[in-house]
C-alpha positions as CSV (number, residue, x, y, z in Angstrom):
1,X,15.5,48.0,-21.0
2,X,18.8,47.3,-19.3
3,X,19.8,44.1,-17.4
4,X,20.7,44.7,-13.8
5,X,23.4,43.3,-12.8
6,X,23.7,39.9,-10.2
7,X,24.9,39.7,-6.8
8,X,25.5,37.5,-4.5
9,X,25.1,39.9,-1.6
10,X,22.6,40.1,0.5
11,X,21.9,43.0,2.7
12,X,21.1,42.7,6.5
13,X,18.3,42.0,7.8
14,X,16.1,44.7,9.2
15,X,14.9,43.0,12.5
16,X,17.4,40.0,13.0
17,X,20.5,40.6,15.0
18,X,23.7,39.2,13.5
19,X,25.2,37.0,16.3
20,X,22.0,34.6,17.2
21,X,21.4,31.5,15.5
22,X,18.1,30.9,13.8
23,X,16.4,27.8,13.5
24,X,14.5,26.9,10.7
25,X,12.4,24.0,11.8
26,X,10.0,22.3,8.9
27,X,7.6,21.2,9.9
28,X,6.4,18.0,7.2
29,X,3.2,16.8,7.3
30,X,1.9,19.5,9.1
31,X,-1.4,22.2,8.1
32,X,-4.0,23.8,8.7
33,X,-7.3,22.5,7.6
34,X,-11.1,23.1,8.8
35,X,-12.0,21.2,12.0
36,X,-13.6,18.0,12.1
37,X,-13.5,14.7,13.6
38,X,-11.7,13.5,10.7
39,X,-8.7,16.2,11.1
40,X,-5.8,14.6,12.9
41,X,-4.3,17.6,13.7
42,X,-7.7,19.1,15.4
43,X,-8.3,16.6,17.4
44,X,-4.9,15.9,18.7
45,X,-3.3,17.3,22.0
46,X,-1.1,20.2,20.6
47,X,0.2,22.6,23.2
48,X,3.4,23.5,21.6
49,X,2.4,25.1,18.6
50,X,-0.8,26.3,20.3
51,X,1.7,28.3,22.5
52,X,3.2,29.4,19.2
53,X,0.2,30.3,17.6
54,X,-1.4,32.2,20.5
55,X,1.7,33.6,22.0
56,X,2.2,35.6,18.6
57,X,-0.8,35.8,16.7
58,X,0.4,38.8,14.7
59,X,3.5,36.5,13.4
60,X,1.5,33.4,12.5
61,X,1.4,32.9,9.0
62,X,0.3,30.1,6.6
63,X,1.7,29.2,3.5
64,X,0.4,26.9,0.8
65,X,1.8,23.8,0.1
66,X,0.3,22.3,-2.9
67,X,-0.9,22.9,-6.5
68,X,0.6,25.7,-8.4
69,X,1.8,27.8,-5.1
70,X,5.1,25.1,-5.2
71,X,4.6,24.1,-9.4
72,X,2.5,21.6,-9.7
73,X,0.0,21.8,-12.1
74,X,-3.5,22.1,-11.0
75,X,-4.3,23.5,-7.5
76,X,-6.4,20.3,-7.3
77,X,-2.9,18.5,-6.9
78,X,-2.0,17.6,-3.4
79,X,1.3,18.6,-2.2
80,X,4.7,16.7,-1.1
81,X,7.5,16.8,0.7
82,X,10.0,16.6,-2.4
83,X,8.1,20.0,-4.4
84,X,7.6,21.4,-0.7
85,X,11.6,21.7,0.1
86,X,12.1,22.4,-3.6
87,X,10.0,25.7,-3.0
88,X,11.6,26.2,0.7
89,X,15.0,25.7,-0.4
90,X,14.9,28.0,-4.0
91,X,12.4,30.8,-2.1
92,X,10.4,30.7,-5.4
93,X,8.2,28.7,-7.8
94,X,9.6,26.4,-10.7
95,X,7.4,24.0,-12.4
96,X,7.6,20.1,-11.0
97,X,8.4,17.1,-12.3
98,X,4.5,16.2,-12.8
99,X,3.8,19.6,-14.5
100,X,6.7,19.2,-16.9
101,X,6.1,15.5,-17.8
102,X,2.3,17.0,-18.7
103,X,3.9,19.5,-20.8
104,X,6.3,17.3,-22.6
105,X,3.4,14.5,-23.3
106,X,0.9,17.0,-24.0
107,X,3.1,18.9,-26.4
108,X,4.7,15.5,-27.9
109,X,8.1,17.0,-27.1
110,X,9.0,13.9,-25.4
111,X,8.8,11.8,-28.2
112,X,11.5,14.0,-29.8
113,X,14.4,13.9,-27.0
114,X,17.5,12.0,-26.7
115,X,16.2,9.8,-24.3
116,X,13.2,8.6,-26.0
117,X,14.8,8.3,-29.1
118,X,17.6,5.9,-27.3
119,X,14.7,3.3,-25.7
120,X,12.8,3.7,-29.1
121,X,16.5,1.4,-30.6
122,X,15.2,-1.3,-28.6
123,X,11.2,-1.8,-30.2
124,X,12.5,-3.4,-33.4
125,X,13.4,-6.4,-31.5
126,X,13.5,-6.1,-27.8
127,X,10.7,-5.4,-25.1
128,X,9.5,-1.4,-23.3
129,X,9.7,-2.4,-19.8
130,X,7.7,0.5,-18.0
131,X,8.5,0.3,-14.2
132,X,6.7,2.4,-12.0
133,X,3.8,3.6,-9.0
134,X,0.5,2.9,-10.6
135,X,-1.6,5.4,-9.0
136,X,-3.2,8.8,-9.3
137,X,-1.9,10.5,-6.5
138,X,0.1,12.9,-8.4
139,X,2.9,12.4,-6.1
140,X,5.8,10.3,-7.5
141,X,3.4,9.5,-10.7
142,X,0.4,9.2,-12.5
143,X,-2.3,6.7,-13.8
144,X,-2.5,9.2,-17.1
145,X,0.7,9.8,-18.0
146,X,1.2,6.0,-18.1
147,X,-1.1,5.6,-20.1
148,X,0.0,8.7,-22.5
149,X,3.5,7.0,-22.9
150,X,1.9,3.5,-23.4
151,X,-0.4,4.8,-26.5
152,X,2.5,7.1,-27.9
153,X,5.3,4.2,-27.2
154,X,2.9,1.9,-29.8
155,X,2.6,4.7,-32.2
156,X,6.2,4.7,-32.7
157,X,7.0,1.3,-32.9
158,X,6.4,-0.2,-29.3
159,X,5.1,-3.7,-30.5
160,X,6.2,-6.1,-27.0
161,X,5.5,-3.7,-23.6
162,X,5.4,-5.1,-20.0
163,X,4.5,-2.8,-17.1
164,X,6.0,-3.9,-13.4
165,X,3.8,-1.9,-11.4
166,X,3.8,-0.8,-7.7
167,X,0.9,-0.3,-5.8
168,X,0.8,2.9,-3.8
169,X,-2.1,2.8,-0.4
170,X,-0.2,5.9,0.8
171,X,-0.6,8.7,-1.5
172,X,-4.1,7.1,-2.5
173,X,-6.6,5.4,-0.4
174,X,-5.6,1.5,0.7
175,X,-7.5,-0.4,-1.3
176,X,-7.5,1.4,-4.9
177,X,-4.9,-1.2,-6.2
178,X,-7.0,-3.2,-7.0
179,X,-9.2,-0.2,-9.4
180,X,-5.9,1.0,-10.9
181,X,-5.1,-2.8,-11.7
182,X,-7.9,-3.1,-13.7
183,X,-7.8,-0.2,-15.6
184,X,-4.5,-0.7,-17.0
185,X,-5.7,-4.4,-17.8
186,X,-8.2,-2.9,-19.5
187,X,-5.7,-0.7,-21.7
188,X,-3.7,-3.3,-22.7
189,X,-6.5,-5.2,-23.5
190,X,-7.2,-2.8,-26.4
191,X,-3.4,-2.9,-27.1
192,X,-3.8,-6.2,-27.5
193,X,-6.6,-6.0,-29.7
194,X,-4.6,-4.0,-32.2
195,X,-2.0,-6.4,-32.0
196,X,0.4,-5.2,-29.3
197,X,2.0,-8.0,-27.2
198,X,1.1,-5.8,-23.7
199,X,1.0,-7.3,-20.6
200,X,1.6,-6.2,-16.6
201,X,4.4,-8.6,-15.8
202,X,5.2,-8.4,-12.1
203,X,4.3,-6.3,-9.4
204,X,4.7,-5.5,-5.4
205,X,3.7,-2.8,-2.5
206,X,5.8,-0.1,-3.1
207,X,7.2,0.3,0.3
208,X,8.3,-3.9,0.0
209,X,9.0,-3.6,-3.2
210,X,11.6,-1.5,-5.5
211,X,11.1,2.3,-3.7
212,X,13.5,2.4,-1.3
213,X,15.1,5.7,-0.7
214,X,18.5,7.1,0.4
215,X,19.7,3.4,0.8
216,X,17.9,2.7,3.8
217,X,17.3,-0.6,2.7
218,X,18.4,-2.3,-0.4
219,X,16.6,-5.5,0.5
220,X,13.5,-3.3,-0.8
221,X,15.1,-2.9,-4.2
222,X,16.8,-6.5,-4.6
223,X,12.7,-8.0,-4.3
224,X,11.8,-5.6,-6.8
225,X,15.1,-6.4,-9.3
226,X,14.3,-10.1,-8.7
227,X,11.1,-10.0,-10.1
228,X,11.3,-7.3,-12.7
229,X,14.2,-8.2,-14.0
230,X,15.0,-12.4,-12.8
231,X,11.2,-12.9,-13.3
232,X,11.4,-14.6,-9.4
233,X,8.8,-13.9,-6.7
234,X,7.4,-16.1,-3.9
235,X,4.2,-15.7,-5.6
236,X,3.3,-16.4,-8.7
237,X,-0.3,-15.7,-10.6
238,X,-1.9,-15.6,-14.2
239,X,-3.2,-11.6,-14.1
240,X,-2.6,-8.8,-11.6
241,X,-6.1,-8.5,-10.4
242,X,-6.0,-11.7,-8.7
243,X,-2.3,-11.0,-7.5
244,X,-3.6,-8.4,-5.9
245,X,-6.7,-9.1,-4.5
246,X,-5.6,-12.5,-3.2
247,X,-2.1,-10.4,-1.6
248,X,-4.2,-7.9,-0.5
249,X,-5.8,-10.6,2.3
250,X,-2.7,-10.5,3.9
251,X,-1.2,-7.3,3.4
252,X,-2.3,-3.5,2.6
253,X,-1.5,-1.6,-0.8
254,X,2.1,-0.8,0.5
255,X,3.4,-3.6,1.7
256,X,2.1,-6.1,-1.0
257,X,4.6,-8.8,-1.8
258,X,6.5,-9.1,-4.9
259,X,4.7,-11.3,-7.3
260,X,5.3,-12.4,-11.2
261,X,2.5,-13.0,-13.8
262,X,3.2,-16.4,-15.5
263,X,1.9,-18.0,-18.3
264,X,-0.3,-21.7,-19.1
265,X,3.1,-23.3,-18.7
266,X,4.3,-21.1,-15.4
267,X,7.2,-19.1,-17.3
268,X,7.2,-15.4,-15.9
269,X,5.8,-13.3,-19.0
270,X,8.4,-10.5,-18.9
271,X,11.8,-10.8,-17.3
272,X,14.1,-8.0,-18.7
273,X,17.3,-9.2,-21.2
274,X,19.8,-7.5,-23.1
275,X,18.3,-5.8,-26.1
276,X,15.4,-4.5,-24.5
277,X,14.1,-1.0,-23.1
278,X,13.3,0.1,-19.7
279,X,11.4,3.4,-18.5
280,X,10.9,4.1,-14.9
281,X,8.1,6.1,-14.8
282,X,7.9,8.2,-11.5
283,X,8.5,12.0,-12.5
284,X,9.7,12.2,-8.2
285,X,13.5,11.3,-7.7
286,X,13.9,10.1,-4.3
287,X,12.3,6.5,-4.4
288,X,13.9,6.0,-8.2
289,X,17.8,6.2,-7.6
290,X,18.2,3.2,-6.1
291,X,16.6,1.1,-8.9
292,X,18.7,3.7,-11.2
293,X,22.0,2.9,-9.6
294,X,21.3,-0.8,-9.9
295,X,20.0,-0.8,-14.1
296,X,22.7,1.3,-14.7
297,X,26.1,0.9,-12.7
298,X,27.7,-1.7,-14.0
299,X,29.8,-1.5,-10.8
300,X,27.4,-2.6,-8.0
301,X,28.0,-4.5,-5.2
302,X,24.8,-3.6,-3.3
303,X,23.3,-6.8,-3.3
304,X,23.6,-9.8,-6.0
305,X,22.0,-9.2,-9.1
306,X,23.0,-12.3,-10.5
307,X,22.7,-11.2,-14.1
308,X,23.1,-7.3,-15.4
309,X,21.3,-7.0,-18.9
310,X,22.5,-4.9,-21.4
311,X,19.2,-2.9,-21.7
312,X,18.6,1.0,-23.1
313,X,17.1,2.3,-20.0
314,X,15.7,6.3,-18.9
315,X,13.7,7.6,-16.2
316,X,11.1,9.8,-16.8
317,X,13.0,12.7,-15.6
318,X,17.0,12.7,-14.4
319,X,16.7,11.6,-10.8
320,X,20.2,12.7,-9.7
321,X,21.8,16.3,-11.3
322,X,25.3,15.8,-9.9
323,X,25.6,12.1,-9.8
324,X,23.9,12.5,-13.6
325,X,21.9,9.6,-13.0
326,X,20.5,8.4,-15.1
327,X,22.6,9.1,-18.1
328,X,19.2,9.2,-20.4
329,X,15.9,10.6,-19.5
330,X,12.5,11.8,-21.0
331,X,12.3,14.7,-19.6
332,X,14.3,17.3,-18.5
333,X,14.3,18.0,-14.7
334,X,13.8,21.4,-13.3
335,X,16.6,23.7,-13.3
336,X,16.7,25.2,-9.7
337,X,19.0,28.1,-9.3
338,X,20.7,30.3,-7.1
339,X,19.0,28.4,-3.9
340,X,19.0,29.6,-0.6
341,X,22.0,27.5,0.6
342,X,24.5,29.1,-2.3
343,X,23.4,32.6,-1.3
344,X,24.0,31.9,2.5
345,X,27.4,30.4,1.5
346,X,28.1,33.4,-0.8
347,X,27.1,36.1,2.4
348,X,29.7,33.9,4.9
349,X,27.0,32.2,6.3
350,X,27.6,29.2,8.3
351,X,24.5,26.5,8.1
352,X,24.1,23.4,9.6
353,X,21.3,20.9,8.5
354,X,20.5,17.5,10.2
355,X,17.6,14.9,9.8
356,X,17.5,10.9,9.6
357,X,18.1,8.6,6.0
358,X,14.6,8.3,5.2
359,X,14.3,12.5,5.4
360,X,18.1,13.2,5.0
361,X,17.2,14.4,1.1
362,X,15.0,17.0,2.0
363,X,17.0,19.2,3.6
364,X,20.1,19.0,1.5
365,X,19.0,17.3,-2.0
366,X,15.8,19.0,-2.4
367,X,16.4,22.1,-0.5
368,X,19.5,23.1,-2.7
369,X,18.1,22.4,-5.9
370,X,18.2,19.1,-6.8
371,X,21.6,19.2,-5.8
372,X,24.1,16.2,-4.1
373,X,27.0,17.7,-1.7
374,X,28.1,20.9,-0.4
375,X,28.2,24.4,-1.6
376,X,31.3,24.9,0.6
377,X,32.2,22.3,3.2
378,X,33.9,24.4,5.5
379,X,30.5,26.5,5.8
380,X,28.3,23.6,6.1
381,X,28.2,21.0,7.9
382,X,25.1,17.7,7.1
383,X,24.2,15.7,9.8
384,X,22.9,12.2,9.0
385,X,21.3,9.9,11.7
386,X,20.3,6.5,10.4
387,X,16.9,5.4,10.3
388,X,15.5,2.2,11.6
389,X,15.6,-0.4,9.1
390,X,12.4,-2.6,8.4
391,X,10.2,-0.9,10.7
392,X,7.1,0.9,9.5
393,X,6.1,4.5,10.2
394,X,2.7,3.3,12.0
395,X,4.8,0.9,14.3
396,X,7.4,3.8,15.4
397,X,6.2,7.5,14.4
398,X,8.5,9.1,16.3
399,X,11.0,7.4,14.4
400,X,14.3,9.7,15.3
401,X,12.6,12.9,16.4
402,X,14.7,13.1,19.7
403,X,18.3,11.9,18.0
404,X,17.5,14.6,15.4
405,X,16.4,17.2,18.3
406,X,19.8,16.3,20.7
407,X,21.9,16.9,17.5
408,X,20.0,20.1,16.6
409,X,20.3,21.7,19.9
410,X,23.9,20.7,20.3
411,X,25.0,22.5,17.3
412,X,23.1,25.3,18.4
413,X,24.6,25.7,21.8
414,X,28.1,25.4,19.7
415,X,27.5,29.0,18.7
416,X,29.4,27.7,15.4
417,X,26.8,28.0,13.2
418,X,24.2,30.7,12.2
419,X,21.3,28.8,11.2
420,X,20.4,25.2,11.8
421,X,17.9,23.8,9.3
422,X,15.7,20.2,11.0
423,X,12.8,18.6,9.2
424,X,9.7,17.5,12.0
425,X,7.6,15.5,10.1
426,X,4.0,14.1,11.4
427,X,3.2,10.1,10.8
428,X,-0.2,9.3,11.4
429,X,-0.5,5.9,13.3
């Protein structure tokens, strides 16, 4: 059978005139769902897309957005805005972070890869740091695969392992800390038990704590990197569970406060120092780099880490392609090729994409593949409007819908630019 030959070319579209820009407006957070009093989007007041909808009804089409439609591995699995533009941006199907992580752990393959095998220096006689989202939500992690890595970490010579854990309210229900918590106590119980120094060290809400994302706020990460790393929190507790049921009293899942688990004498249990391994866990990129940028650049100046150990550290999968960060990772990310953005590029296209820090990813990052930067500069232009800083999505839900609208239709009205891609996304308050 012979190989056909690749283009770059594209041939013109049937029904679009060349000349008019076209807007592609995503619309995150948004779907269609069967009505009930519990459905956000059915009960709310919605007359623009009912225009839509109704105005057209022959052009109205749904998509799926979760489970194997955009990779992930069971059509149980809820979907996200990361795998979402992923799928947008490439126009096809590649398996996720979450589905290859399963793959590697279920196979063992991960166990055999450069980056295991350059933590697994540090078990003779250092500590496995695991830093990570404890929660089953299947969105930036997962309850199982932690506990896959913990059993096959002590089976190949793990023998001193302290988790930092995150807890997540937002992918999850608020509240199932506190569940999660105890079953990983309960797993390193039984590590324990067969002689395993394992213990949760410190811990935080994940949007106080450590996952931060496009360096909206590093204050986020420095609370994390104090505890995890200094083994310093304003709070201080002898087991998890009570950090975070007593937390919890003021403060939901999210927004717990950093804390560190101390011992009979009040010396934090698991402060990371040279010799030893880290592993953050999260198979998503966006919320990881920060933390990656700070274990691994030795040039930093994004806030004071007061000491940098010299640790063996790898992410579950490589957060950043072009910035190669980290260096060392479990699992190899998905290759994404030959994206939407490159063809346009290729066919002379001129795109212009705009959205606000804590989004800004999606449309450029995620939609081209995983990929930082331009395909060509002089064809596209990236629009970046900062977000507020320390103010929650409940508090402000519009956050910078009009900046990112004003911006949108000015480049429209340009006429420079044939398509002009804007993220909408929907916060429920």
């Amino acid at each position: 059978m012979g190989s056909v030959e690749f283009s770059w070319k594209l041939p013109d579209h049937p029904k679009l005139p060349k000349g008019k820009t076209i807007a592609v407006i995503v619309l995150d957070g948004w779907g269609e769902a069967s009505p009930n009093d519990y459905n956000c989007i059915h009960r709310a007041d919605t007359p623009a897309m009912d225009s839509l909808k109704q105005g057209a009804p022959d052009k109205w089409r749904l998509v799926k957005a979760h489970g194997k439609a955009v990779g992930l591995p069971t059509d149980d699995d809820m979907g996200n805005s990361e795998v979402g533009h992923n799928a947008l941006g490439a126009g096809r199907i590649y398996a996720q972070g979450a589905k290859l992580v399963d793959l590697d752990l279920e196979s063992g393959k991960i166990y055999d890869g450069e980056g295991f095998k350059y933590i697994q220096q540090s078990f003779q006689m250092g500590t496995l740091h695991l830093i990570g989202l404890l929660s089953d939500g299947g969105v930036h992690s997962r309850l199982d695969q932690l506990q896959l890595l913990l059993n096959g970490s002590v089976k190949r010579g793990a023998k001193r392992i302290r988790v930092h854990i995150l807890t997540d309210g937002r992918d999850v229900l608020d509240g199932s800390s506190v569940g999660f918590v105890e079953t990983l106590e309960n797993d390193l119980a039984k590590l324990r038990e067969a002689g395993v120094d394992a213990q949760i060290a410190s811990g935080g809400g994940r949007m106080y704590v450590t996952m931060d994302r496009y360096e909206n706020d590093w204050e986020v990460v420095k609370r994390g990197w104090d505890a995890q790393v200094l083994g310093e929190a304003p709070n201080k507790f002898k087991s998890a569970v009570e950090a975070v049921k007593t937390l919890r009293q003021r403060a939901n899942d999210q927004y717990l406060e950093p804390f560190v688990i101390v011992d009979d004498s009040g010396k934090p249990v698991g402060p990371i120092v040279d010799g030893d391994a880290v592993v953050t866990i999260n198979f998503r990129a966006d919320r990881m780099v920060m933390l990656a940028k700070a274990l691994e650049y030795e040039d930093f100046d994004k806030f004071d880490r007061v000491r940098f150990p010299k640790i063996h550290y790898a992410g579950m999968l490589q957060y950043d392609g072009e910035l190669k960060l980290p260096s060392h990772y479990l699992v190899s990310p998905p290759e994404i090729e030959r994206t939407s953005g490159e063809y346009l590029v290729h066919n002379g296209i001129r795109t212009f994409a705009c959205s606000e820090t804590v989004k800004f990813g999606h449309v450029t990052f995620f939609w081209n593949g995983n990929r930082s930067g331009y395909f060509d500069a002089e064809k596209e232009e990236y629009v970046e409007i900062p977000s507020d800083s320390g103010i929650s999505f409940n508090v402000k839900p519009k956050m910078k819908a009009i900046e990112i609208a004003e911006r949108a239709r000015d480049a429209i009205l340009s006429g420079r630019f044939d398509q002009a891609t804007i993220p909408l996304w929907f916060t429920i308050s």
